[in-house]
PASEBA-1860 file (N, C-alpha, C; in nm, 3 decimals):
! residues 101
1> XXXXXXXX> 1.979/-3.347/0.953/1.990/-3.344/0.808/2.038/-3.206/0.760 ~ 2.012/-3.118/0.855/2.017/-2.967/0.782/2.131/-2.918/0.796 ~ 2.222/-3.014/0.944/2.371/-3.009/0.942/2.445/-3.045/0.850 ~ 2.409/-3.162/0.783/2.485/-3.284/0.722/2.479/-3.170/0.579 ~ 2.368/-3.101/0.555/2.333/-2.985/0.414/2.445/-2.930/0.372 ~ 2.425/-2.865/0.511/2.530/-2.732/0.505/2.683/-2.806/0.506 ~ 2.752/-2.887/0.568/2.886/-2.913/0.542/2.901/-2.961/0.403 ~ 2.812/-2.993/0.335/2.816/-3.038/0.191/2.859/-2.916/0.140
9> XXXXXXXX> 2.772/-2.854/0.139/2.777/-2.707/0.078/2.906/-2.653/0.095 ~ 2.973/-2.620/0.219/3.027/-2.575/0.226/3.200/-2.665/0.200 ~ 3.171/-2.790/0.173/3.286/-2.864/0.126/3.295/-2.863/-0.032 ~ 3.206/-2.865/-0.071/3.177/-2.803/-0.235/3.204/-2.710/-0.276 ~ 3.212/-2.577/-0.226/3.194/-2.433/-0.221/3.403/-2.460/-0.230 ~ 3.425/-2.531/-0.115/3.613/-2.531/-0.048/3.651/-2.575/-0.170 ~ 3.562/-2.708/-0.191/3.667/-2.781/-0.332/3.654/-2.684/-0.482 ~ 3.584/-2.597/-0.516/3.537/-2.540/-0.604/3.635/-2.406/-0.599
17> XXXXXXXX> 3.698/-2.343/-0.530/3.776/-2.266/-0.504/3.906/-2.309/-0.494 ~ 3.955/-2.413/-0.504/4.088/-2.519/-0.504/4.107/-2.504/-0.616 ~ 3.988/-2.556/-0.674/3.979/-2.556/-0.844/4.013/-2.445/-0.888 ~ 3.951/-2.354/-0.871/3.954/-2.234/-0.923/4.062/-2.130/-0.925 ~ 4.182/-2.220/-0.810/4.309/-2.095/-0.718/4.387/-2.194/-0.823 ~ 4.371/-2.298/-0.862/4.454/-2.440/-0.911/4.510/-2.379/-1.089 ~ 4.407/-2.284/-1.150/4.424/-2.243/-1.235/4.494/-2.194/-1.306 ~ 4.554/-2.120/-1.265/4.644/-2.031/-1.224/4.827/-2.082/-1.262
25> XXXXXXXX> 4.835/-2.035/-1.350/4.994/-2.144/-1.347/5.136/-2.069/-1.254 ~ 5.079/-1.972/-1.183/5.223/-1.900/-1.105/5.166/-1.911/-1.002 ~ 5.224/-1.918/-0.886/5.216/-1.972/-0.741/5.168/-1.816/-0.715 ~ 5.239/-1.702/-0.719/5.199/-1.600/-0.680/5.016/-1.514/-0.767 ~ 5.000/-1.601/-0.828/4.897/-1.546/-0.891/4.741/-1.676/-0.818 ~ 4.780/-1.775/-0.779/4.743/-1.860/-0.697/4.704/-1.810/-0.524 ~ 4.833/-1.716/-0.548/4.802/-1.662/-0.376/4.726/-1.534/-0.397 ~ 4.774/-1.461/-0.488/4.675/-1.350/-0.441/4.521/-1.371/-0.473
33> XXXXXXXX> 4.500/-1.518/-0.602/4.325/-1.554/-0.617/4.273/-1.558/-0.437 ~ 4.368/-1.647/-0.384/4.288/-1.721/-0.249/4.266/-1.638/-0.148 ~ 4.417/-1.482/-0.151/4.374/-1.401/-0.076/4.259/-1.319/-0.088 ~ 4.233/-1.266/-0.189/4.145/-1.200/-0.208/4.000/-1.271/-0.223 ~ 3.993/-1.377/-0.210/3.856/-1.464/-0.234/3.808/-1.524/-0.036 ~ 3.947/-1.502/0.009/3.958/-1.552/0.153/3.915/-1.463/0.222 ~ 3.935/-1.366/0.155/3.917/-1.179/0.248/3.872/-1.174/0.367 ~ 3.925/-1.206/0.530/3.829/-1.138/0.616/3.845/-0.983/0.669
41> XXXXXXXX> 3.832/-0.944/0.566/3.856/-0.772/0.593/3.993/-0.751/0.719 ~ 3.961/-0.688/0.833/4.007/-0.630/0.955/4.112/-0.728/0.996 ~ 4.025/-0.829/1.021/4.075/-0.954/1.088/4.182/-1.039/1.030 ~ 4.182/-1.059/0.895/4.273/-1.105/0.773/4.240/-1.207/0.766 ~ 4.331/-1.303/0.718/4.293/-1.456/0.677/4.398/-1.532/0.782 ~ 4.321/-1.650/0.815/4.449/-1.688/0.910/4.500/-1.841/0.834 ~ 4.635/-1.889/0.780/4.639/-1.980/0.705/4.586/-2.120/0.776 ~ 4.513/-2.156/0.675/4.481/-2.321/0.756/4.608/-2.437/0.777
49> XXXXXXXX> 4.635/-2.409/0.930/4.729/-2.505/0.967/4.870/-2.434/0.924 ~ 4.977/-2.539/0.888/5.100/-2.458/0.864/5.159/-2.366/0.774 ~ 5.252/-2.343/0.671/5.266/-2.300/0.555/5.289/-2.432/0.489 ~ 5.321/-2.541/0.503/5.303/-2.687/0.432/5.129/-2.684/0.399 ~ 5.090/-2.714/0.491/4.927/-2.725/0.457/4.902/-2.601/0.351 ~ 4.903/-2.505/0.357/4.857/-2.390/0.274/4.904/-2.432/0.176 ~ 5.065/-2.459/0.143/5.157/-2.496/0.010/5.047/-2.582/-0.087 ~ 5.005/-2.699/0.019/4.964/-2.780/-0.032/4.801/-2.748/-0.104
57> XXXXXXXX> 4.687/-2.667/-0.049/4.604/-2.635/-0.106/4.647/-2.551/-0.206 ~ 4.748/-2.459/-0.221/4.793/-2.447/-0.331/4.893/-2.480/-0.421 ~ 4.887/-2.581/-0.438/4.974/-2.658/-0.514/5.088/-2.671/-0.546 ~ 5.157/-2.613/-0.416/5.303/-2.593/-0.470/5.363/-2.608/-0.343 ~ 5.502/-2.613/-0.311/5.627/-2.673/-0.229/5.567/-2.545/-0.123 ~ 5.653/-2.585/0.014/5.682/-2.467/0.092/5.701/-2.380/0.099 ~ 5.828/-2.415/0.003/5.961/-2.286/0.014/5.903/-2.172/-0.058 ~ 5.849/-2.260/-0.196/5.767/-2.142/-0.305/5.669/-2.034/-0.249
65> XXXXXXXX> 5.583/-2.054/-0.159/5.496/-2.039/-0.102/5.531/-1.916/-0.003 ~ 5.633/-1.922/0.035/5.710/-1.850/0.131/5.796/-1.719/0.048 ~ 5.851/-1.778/-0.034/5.911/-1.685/-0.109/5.793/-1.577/-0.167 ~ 5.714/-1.633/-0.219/5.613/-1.531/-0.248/5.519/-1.439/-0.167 ~ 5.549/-1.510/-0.049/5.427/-1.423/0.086/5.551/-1.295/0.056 ~ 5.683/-1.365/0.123/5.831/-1.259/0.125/5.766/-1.113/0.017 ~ 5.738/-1.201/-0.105/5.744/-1.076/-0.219/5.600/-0.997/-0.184 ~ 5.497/-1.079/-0.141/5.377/-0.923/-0.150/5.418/-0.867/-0.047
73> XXXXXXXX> 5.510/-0.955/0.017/5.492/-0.828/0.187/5.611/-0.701/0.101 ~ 5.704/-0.709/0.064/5.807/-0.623/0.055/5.731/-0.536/-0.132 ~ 5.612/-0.622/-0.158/5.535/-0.483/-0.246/5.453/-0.410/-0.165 ~ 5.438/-0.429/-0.032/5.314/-0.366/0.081/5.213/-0.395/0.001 ~ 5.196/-0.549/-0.021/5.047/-0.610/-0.108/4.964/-0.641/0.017 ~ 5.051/-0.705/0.103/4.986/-0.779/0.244/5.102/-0.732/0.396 ~ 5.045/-0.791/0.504/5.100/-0.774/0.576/5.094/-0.897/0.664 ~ 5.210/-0.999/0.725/5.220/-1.145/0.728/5.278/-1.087/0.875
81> XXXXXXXX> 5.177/-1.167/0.976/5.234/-1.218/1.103/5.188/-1.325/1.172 ~ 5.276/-1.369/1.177/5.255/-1.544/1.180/5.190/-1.600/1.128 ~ 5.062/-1.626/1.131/4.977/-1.732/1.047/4.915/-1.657/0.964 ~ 4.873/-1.546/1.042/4.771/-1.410/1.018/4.818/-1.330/0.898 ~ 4.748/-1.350/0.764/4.751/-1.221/0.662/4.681/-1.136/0.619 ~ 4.687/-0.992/0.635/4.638/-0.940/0.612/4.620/-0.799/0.465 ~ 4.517/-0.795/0.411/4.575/-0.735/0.230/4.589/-0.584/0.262 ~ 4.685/-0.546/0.315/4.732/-0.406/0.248/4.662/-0.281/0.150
89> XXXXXXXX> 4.654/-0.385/-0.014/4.663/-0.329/-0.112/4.627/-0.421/-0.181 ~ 4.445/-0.411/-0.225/4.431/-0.480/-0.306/4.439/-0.507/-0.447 ~ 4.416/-0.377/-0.479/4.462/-0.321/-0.591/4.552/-0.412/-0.684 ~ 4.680/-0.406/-0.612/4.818/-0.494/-0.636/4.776/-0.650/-0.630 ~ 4.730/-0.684/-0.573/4.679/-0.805/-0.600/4.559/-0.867/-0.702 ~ 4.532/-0.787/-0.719/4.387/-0.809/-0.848/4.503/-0.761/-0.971 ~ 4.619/-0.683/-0.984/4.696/-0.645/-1.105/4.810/-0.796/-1.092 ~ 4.804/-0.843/-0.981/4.910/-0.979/-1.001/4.820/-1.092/-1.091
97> XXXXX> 4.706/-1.109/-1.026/4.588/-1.173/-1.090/4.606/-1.195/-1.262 ~ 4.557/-1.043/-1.300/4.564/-1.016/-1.449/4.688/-1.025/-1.534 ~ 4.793/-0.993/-1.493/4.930/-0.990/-1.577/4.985/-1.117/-1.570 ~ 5.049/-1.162/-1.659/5.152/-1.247/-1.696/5.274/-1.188/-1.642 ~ 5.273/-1.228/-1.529/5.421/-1.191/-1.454/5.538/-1.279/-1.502
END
């Protein structure tokens, strides 16, 4: 039972943060919510599954998705190798957050 608890929880917690990245009406303001809420410090975030799958928890096409990793990497917001991202500069990402880009 105390298994069955915790995956609740923690599928609630997933869907509640969907919600919350979903908000967001610019794809790039979508990515930096999830990065920075994803944070594993050192280690970075590793995307779940492909950049389709990721697109898709955040609500938008591939290509979009891609184009925008392109742009934090070339603000040195993050640093993207292969699946693996890691935040640079968070700073820049909590100011993508707030502005109407």
């Amino acid at each position: 039972m105390k298994n069955v608890m915790i995956f609740i929880s923690k599928y609630c917690n997933y869907n509640k943060q969907v919600i919350r990245t979903t908000t967001y009406s610019k794809v790039i303001q979508r990515l930096a919510f999830w990065l920075l809420t994803e944070d594993k410090g050192e280690s970075g975030y590793k995307m779940p599954g492909t950049q389709e799958v990721f697109a898709d928890i955040l609500q938008t096409n591939r290509s979009s998705l891609n184009q925008e990793l392109q742009k934090l990497c070339h603000m040195d917001a993050i640093l993207l190798k292969g699946r693996i991202i890691k935040i640079i500069n968070r700073q820049k990402l909590i100011n993508i957050i707030n502005e109407n880009i």
